[in-house]
N, C-alpha and C positions, 0 to 999 in steps of 0.2 A: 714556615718560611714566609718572609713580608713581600708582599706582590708590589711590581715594579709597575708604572705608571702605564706602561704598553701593555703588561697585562690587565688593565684597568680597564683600559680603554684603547682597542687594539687599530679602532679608527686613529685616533690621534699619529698611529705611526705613518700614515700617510704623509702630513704635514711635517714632523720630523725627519723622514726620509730625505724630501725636499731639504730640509736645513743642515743634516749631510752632506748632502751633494755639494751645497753652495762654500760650507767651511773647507771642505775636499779642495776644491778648486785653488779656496785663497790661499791654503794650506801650504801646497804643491808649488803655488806660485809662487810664494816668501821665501819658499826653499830654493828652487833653482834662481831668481833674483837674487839672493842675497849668496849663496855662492858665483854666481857669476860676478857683482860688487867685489866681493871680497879673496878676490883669487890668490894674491898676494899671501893670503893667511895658510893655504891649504896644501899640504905637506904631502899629503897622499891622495892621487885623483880617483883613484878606484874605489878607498874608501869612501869618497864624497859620493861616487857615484851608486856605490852599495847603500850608503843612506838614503839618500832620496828615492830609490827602487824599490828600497824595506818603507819609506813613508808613503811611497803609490800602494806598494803593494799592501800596505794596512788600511787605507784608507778605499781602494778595491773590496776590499772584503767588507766592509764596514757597509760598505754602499749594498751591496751582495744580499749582505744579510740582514738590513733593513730593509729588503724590499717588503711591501706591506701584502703580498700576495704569496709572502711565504710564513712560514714558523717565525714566530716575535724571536730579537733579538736574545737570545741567552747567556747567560756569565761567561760561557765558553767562548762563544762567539765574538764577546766584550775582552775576554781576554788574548786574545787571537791577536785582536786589533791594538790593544794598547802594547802587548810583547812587538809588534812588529816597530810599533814608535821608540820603545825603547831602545833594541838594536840598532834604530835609525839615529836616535841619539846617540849611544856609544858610538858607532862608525862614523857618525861626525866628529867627534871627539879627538878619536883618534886619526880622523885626517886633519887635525890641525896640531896635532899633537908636536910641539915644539916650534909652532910656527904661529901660534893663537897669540893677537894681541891686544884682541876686545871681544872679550865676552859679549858683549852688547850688539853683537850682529850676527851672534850664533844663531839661529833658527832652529833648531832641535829646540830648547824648551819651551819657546813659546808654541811649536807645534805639538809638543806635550799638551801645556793649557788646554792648547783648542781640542783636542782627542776626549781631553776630561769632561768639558763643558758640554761637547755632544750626549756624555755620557746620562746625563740630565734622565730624559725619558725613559731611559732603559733600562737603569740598573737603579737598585735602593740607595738610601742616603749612605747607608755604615760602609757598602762593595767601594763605592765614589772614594768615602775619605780613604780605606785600605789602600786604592789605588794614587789616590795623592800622596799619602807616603811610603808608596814604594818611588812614582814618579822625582819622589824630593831626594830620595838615596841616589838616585841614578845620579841625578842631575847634582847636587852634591861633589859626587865623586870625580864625575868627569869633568867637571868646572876645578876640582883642587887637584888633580894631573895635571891641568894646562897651567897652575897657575905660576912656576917659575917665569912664562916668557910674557904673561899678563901687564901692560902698565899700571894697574891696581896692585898698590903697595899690600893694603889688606886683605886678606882671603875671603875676609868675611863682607865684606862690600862685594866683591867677584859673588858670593854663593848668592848674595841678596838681590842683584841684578836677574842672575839666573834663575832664582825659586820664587820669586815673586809671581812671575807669570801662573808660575803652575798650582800655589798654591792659592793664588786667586782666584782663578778660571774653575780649579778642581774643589776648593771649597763652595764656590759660589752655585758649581753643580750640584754637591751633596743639598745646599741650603734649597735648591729648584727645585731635584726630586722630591723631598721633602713636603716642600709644601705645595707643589703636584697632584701628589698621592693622597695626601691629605684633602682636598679639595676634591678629588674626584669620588675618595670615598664616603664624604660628606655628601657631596651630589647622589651616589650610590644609593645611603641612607634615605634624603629626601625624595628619589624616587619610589624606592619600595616603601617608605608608609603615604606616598601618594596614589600607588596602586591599589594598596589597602584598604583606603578611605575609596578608593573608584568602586573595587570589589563589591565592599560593604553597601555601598550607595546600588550600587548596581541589581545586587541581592534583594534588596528592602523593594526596589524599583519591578523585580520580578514577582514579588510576593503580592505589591499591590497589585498590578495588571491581573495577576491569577486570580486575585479574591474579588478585582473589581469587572475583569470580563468572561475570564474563561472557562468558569462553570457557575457563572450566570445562569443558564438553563437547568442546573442541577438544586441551586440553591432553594427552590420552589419546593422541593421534594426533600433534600437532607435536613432545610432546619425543621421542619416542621416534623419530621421522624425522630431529632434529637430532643426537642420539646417534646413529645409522646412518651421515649423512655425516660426522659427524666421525668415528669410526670407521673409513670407508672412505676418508676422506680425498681421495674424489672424488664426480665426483656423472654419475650414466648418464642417455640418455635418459626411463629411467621415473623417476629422483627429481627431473627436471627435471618434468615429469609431473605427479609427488606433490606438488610445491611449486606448481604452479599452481593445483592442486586443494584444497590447504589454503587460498593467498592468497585464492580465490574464495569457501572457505566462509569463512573469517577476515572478509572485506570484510560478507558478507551476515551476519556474527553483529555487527557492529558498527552497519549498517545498521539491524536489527530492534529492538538494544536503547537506539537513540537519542530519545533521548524526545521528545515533540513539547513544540516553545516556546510559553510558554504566552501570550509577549507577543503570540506570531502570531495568538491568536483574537479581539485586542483591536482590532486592525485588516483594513482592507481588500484591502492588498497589503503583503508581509512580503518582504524579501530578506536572506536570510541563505546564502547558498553556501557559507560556509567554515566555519558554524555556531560564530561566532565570540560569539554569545550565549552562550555556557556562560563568556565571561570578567567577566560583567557580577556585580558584586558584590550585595548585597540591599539595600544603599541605591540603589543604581543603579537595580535591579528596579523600585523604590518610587516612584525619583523619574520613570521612563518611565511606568510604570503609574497616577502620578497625573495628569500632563499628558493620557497620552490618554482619561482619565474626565472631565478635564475638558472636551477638545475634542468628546468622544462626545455629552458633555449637552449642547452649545450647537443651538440648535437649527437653525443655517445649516450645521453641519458632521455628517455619517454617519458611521458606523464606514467605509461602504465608501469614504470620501473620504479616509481616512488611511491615509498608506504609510509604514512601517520600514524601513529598509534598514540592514545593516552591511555593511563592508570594511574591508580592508586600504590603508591608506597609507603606506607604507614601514615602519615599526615601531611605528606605531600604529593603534588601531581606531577606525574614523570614524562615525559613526551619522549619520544625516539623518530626522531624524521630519515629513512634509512633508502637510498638510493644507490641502483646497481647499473653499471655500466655494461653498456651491450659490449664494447671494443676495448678492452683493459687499455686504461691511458689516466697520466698522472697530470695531465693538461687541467682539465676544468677542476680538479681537486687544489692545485696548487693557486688555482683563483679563488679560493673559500675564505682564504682569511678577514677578508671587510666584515661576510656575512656573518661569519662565527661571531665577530665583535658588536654585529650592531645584535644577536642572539643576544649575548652576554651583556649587553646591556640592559633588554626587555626584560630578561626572565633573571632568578636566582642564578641560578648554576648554567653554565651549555658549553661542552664537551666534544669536540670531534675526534671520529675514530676512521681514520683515513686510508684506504689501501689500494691496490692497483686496478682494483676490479669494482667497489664498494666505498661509498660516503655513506658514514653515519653522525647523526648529531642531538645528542642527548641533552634535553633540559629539563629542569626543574622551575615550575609555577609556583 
């Protein structure tokens, strides 16, 4: 299944949300102005009034479930919101049914448009066009019922007036998400082989320091034991001896000079075995380090209730950041959503597993 722009990039819905709200408004407004204009046209008040309460109440929901502190918006969710425009549309329809005599101040299609146009971030380009041509049957249909009392002689000028909006606004959305998606998983790309090349440099960066400072004290001793067996080109009981005596101090010169992780003092219980932290890049750093500042400050959640873990999963590094709540409450979880996005943008993969009692959030390096 092709990921929608919000799942991309779930900060984005922040600024999208806003852009909701402000089409909501004008939405709302074109509707009751332009039925109040055009009172003359409207044949049934209840139905007027049933439309515009189905175009609140869709655009309600729309706001609802873009909020960026909850689950990203979902096809369901998308379709919740454009069913309620549509039925706002036909009950416009049908209150002007035999009294309509300019399509061109209908407000149902055009608030079609705008519904689609929103749909930009949310949904993939193929869900968008689907929905512009079901948006174009509606609209279609309830424009050739009105269109005995129509001053437009032709139907097809009447349907053109009406579907123009919608299949502008609703292609132009397929055409956004589109190249959205496109762009941010291009950015996606250029950041993981910029991590790569970090890694890689980082590694090399590690290798040096170790061979240039931190068994410095050793080197006095090992090369000149490994010039002797090669030299001798055998090796006796005592350089089997000498070689176990180097490998032990070798182990505890490695041991002394590993630095303590500094994620480990951030939490309660820290598993790290393979001390596979030293591969975590400094956006990585950042993006762990802001998640558990923010579960630190909630007040249902301790430092000592937060545990880190890294391993190994066949060839990649799996993290698990698992935080349990003294007071079961759905409060500071339903605040997670930024953090899971700016996760998901650091690392490959990051997953959250959310319950009443218990935040967990799985990534992959």
């Amino acid at each position: 299944m092709s990921e929608t722009a919000q799942e991309i990039d779930p900060l984005g819905g922040i600024t999208a949300r806003i852009f909701v709200r402000f089409v909501a408004i004008i939405s709302v407004g074109t509707a009751v102005t332009m039925a109040l204009l055009n009172g003359r046209e409207i044949s049934s008040l209840p139905l007027e009034l049933t439309a515009i309460a189905l175009l609140i109440a869709g655009y309600a929901y729309f706001i609802w479930a873009a909020d960026p502190y909850r689950r990203r918006v979902s096809s369901r969710d998308y379709a919740i919101v454009l069913s309620c425009l549509l039925l706002a549309a036909v009950a416009e329809s049908f209150a002007q049914l035999g009294s309509d005599l300019l399509v061109r101040n209908d407000w149902a299609p055009l608030c079609l448009g705008l519904v689609l146009m929103l749909g930009g971030p949310y949904r993939t380009p193929l869900f968008l066009v689907a929905c512009t041509v079901v948006a174009l049957a509606v609209v279609a249909v309830t424009t050739w019922l009105n269109t005995p009392t129509l001053g437009i002689q032709s139907p097809l000028i009447a349907l053109t007036v009406t579907g123009t909006p919608v299949l502008a606004l609703g292609g132009g959305a397929a055409l956004y998400s589109g190249y959205l998606i496109a762009g941010l998983k291009r950015a996606r790309i250029e950041a993981t082989e910029a991590r790569e090349a970090r890694e890689l440099a980082d590694r090399r960066e590690v290798i040096e320091e170790f061979l240039g400072h931190n068994i410095a004290n050793l080197r006095r001793d090992v090369l000149p034991f490994f010039r002797h067996i090669k030299a001798q080109d055998a090796l006796t009981p005592a350089d089997i001896d000498q070689a176990a005596e180097l490998s032990e101090r070798l182990r505890a010169s490695l041991a002394a000079n590993a630095l303590v992780e500094p994620l480990a003092e951030l939490v309660g219980v820290y598993r790290d075995p393979l001390t596979l932290a030293h591969r975590l890049t400094q956006q990585q750093r950042a993006a762990i380090r802001t998640l558990l500042l923010f579960l630190s400050d909630q007040p249902e959640i301790t430092r000592e209730r937060i545990e880190l873990s890294l391993a190994l999963s066949g060839a990649d590094v799996v993290g698990v950041l698992e935080a349990h709540l003294a007071n079961p409450d759905r409060t500071a979880a339903s605040q997670l959503a930024p953090f899971i996005g700016l996760m998901q943008l650091a690392f490959a993969t990051a997953e959250e597993d959310i319950s009443a009692d218990r935040v967990a959030v799985r990534f992959t390096i």
